[in-house]
PLY file of the C-alpha trace (Angstrom):
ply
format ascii 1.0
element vertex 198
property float x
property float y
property float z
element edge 197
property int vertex1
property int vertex2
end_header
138.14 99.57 101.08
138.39 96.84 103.58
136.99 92.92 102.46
133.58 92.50 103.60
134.31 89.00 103.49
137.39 86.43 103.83
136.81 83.06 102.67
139.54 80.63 104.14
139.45 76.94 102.09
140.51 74.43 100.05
140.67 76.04 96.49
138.20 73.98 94.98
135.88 74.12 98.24
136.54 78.26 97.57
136.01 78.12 94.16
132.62 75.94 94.42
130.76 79.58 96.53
132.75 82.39 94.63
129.86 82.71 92.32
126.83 82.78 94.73
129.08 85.28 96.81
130.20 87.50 94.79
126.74 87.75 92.78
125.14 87.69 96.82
127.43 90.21 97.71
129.09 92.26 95.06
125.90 93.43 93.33
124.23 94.76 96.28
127.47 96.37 97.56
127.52 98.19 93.97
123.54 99.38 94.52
124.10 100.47 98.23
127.06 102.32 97.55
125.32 104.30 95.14
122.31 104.80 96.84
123.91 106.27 99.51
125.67 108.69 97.17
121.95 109.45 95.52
120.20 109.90 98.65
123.18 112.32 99.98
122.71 114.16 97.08
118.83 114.67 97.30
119.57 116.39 100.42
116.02 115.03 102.28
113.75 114.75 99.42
112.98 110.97 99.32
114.72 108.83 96.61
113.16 105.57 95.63
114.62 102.87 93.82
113.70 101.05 90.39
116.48 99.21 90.11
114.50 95.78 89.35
114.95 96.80 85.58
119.08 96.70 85.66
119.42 93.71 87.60
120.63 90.56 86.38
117.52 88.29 86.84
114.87 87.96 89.39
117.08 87.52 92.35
119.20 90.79 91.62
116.24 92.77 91.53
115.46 91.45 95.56
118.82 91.77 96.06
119.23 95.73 94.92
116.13 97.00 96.42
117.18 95.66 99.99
120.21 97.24 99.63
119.07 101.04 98.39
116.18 100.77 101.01
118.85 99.81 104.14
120.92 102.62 101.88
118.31 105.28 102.88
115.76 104.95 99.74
112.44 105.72 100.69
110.81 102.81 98.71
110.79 100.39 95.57
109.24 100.27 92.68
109.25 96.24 92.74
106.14 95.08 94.30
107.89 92.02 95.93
110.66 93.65 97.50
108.13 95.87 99.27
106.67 92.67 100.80
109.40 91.29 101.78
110.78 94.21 103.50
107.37 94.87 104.91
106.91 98.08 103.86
103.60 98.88 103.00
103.71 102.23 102.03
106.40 101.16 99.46
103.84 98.06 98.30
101.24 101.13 97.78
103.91 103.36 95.47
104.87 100.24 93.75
101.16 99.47 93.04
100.61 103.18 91.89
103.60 102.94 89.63
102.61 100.20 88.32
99.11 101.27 87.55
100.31 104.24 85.99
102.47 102.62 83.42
99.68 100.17 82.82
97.58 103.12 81.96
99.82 104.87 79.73
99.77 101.48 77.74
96.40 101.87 77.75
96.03 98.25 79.58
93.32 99.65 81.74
91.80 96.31 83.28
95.30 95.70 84.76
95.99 99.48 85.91
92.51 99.15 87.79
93.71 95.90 89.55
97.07 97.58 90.64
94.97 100.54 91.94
92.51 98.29 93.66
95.74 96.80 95.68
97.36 100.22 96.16
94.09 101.63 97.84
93.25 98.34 99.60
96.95 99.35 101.51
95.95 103.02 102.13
93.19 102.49 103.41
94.73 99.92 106.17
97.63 102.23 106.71
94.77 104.85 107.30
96.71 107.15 105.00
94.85 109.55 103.37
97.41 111.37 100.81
98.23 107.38 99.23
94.28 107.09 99.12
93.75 110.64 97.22
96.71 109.81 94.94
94.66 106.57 94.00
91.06 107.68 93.77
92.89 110.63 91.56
94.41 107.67 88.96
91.50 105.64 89.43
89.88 108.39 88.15
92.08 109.36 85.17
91.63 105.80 84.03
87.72 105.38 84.38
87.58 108.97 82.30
89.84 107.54 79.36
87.32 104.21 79.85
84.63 106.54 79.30
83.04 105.84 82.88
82.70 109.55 82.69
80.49 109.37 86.44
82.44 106.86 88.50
85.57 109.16 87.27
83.67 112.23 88.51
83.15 110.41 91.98
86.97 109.49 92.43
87.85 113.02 91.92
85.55 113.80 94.24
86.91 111.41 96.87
90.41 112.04 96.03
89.45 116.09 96.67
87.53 115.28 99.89
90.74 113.26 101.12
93.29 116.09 100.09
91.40 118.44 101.92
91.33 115.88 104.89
95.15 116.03 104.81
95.83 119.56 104.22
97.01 118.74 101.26
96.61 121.93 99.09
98.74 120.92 95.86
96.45 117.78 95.42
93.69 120.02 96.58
94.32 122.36 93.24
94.94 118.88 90.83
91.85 117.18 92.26
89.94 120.63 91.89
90.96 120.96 88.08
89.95 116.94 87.83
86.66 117.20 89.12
86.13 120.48 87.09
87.43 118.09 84.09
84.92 115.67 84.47
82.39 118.04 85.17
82.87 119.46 82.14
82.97 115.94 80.08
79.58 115.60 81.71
78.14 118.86 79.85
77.97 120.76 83.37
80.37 123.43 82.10
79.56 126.45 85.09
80.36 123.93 87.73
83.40 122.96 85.70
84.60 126.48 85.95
83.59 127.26 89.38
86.05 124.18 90.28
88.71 125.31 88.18
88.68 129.06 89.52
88.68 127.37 93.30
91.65 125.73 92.00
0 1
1 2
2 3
3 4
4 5
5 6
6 7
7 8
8 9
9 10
10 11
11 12
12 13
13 14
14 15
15 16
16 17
17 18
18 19
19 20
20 21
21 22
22 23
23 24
24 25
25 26
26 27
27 28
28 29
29 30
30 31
31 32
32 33
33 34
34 35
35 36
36 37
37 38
38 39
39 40
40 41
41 42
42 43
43 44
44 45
45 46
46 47
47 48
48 49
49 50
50 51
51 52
52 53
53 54
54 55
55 56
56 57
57 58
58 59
59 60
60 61
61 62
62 63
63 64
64 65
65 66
66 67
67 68
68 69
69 70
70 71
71 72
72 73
73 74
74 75
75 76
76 77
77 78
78 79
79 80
80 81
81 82
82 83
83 84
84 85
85 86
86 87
87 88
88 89
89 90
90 91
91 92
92 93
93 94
94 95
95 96
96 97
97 98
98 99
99 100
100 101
101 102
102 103
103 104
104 105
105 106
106 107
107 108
108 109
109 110
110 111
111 112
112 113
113 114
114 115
115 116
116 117
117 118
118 119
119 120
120 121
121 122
122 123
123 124
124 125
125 126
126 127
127 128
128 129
129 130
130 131
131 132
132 133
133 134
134 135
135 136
136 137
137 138
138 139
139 140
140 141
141 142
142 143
143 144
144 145
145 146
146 147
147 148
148 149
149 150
150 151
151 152
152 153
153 154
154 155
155 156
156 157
157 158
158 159
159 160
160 161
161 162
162 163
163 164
164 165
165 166
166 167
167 168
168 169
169 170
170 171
171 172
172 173
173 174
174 175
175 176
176 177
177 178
178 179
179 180
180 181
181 182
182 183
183 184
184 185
185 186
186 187
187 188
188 189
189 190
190 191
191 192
192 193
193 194
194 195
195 196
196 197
């Protein structure tokens, strides 16, 4: 390769921005080149970085999802990034991912905050696939709260949105949710007639 930069000085004038420059620099270099490489390789099915868990501090973690999203990654998992690249789709993914791993950790006061941001987003972007995908975790995590009715009700939104995108996969998974929670509420024939639809 060629030098993406040539730094002509004094040595100790040199010396004295090595660091910041190759950390400012080298790093991102490093996460580009292999997101490139990754998102060749998915042959158009998006890629999406979560490189904020390798990087070397705070700063690295900007720094590497910047470069895979100029590298062709369709998003970040690091909520910040997101902002500061302005992409708000990304900010919604990051907030879903986010909520999902809170949930798994069964930290369900936090997953419900990251879901209230990530729908709060889809609902300005006026997208209704992100909003689906939320109401669906929104209502996975009511049901394991035992909010057994406002769970039923985001499944039913999530379905009602699916269907408003032509969505049919999400159609089937909200279908088999709402059947779910019908059948947590005791209302076992409309829990099957949802699951057979699905």
């Amino acid at each position: 390769g060629e030098p993406l930069l040539r730094v002509e000085a004094p040595l100790p004038q040199a010396q004295w921005v090595e660091t910041i420059l190759l950390a400012s620099l080298g790093y991102p270099t490093l996460v580009a080149s292999k997101a490139v490489r990754v998102v060749q390789a998915a042959a158009g099915r998006p890629v999406y970085d979560f490189g904020a868990r390798r990087g070397h501090g705070p700063h690295a973690g900007l720094l590497a999802a910047r470069a895979a999203y100029l590298a062709g990654c369709a998003g970040t998992s690091h909520v910040e990034a997101a902002i500061r690249l302005g992409d708000q789709d990304g900010q919604g993914r990051a907030y879903l991912s986010r909520a999902r791993a809170c949930a798994l950790l069964t930290a369900y006061d936090d997953a419900l905050l990251h879901l209230a941001n990530a729908l709060d987003i889809y609902q300005h972007l006026d997208d209704p696939v992100g909003q689906a995908h939320t109401h669906h975790a929104l209502s996975w995590v009511l049901e394991h709260q035992g909010h057994l009715g406002d769970a039923l009700g985001h499944s039913q939104r999530a379905l009602d949105l699916y269907q408003r995108a032509g969505h049919l996969a999400g159609q089937a998974r909200a279908l088999n949710m709402v059947g779910w929670d019908h059948a947590q509420l005791g209302d076992h024939q409309r829990a099957l007639a949802c699951c057979q639809q699905a």
